[in-house]
C-alpha positions as CSV (number, residue, x, y, z in Angstrom):
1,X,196.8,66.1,33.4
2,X,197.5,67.3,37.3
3,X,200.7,68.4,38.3
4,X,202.9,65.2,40.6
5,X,203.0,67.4,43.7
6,X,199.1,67.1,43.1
7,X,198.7,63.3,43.1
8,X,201.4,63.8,46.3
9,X,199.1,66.1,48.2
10,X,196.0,63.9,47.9
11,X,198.1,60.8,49.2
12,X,198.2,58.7,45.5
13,X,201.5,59.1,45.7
14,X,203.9,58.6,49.4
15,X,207.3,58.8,49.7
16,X,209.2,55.4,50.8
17,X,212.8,54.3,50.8
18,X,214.7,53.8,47.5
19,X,214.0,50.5,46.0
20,X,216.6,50.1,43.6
21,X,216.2,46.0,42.8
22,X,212.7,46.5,42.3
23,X,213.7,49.5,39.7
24,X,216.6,47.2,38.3
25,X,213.6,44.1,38.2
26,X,211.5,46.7,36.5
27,X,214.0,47.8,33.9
28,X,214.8,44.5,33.2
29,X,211.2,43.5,32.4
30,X,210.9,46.5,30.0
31,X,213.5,46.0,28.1
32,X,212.9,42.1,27.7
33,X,209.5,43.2,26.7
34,X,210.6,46.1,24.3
35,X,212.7,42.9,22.8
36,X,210.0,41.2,22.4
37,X,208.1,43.9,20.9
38,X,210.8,44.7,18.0
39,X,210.9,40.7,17.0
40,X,207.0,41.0,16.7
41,X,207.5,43.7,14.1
42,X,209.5,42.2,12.3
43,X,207.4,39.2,12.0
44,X,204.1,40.6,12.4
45,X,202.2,43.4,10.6
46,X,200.0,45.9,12.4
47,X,196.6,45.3,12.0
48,X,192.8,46.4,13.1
49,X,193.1,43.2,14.1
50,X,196.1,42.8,16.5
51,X,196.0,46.9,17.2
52,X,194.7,46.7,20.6
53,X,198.2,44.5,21.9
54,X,200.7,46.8,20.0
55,X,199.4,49.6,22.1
56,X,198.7,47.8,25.2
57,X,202.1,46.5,24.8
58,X,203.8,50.2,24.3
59,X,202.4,51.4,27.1
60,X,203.4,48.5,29.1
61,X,206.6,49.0,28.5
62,X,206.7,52.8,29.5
63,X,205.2,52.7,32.4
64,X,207.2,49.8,33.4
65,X,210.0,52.2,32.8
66,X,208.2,55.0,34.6
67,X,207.9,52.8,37.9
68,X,211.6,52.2,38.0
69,X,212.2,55.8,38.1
70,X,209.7,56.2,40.8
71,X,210.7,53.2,42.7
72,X,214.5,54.3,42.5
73,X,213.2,57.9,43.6
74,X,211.7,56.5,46.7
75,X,207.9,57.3,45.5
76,X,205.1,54.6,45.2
77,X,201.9,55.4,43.2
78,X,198.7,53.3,44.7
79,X,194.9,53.5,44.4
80,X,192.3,55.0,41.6
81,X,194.5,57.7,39.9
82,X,197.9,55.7,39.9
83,X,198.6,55.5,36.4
84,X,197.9,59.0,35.7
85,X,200.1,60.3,38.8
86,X,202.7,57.7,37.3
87,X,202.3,59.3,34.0
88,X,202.4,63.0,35.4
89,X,205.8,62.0,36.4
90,X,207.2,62.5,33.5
91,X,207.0,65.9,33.4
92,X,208.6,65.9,36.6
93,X,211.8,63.9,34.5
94,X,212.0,67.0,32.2
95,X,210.0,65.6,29.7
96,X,208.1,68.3,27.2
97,X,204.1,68.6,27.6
98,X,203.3,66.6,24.4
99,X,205.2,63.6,25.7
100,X,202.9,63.4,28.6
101,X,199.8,64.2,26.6
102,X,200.8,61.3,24.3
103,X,201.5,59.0,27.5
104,X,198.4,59.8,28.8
105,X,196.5,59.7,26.0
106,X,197.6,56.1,25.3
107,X,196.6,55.2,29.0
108,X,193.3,56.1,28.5
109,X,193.0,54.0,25.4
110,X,195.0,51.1,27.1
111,X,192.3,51.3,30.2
112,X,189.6,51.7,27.4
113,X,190.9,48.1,25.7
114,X,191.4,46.4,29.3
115,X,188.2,47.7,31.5
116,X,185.9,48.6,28.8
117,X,186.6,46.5,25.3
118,X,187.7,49.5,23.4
119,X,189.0,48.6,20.1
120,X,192.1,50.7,18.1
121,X,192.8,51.1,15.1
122,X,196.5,49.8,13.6
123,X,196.6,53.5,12.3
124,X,196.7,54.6,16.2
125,X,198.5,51.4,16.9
126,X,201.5,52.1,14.7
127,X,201.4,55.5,16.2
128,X,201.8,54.4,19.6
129,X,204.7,52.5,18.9
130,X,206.7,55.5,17.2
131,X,205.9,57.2,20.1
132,X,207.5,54.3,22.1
133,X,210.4,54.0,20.3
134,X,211.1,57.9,20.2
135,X,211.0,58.0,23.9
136,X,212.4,54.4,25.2
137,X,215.7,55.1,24.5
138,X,215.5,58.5,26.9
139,X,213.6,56.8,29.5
140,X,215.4,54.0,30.0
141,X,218.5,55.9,30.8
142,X,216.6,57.4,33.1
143,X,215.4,54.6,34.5
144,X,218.1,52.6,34.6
C-alpha cells in the first residue's frame, strides 16, 4: 500500500475546498447503511451463499466513511487508483498498519466480486464484518 502523499504527487488525489454537506451526505448514508447492515444480521445468517454482499456491504460502508473525511479535509480521490489512495488515507487518520492492510485487503476482494465474479467465502465474510464493526465506531467520529 503507497504512502497518501504518493497518490497526491501522481495527481489521484487534488486538493479542493472543504465539502462539508457532501461529508455530512456521506456520513449519513453510512450509517443508514451500517443500520441496515446490523438488522440483516439479525435476520440473516452468513453464508457461501450471500458472502459476497456482507463484504461488499462492509466495505461500502467504510469507505463511505473514508470519503467524508476526505471531502471534509478538502481532498478528492479520482481515476484508476482511487480506492486505494482513499484507503491509504487511513493511515494518514492515525490508523495502525494492519487496519489498512485489512481495508485494502477487502478492496481487492470487493473489486474481485464486482469487476471479475470473485466469490468469498462466509468464513471471510464474517471476518469482514468484525473488522467493520471494530473500526466503524472510530471512523465515524472521525468522519463525522
Amino acid at each position: 500500500m503507497r504512502p497518501f502523499a504518493e497518490f497526491r504527487r501522481e495527481g489521484v488525489v487534488r486538493k479542493h475546498h472543504p465539502e462539508l454537506s457532501k461529508a455530512r451526505s456521506l456520513v449519513a448514508e453510512a450509517e443508514m447503511r451500517y443500520a441496515f447492515l446490523r438488522d440483516l444480521q439479525r435476520n440473516v445468517k452468513v453464508t457461501d451463499l450471500n458472502a459476497n454482499y456482507f463484504s461488499e456491504t462492509a466495505y461500502d460502508i467504510l469507505l463511505e466513511l473514508l470519503r467524508a473525511r476526505l471531502a471534509k479535509d478538502g481532498y478528492k480521490a479520482t481515476g484508476v487508483s482511487a480506492h486505494e489512495a482513499e484507503v491509504s488515507y487511513l493511515r494518514e487518520l492515525g490508523f495502525a498498519e494492519p487496519d489498512v492492510l485489512s481495508l485494502d485487503e477487502l478492496r481487492y476482494w470487493r473489486n474481485g466480486i464486482l469487476y471479475y465474479g470473485k466469490r468469498v467465502d462466509a468464513a471471510y465474510a464474517k471476518r469482514a464484518v468484525l473488522f467493520l464493526e471494530r473500526i466503524y465506531p472510530r471512523l465515524l467520529k472521525i468522519a463525522a
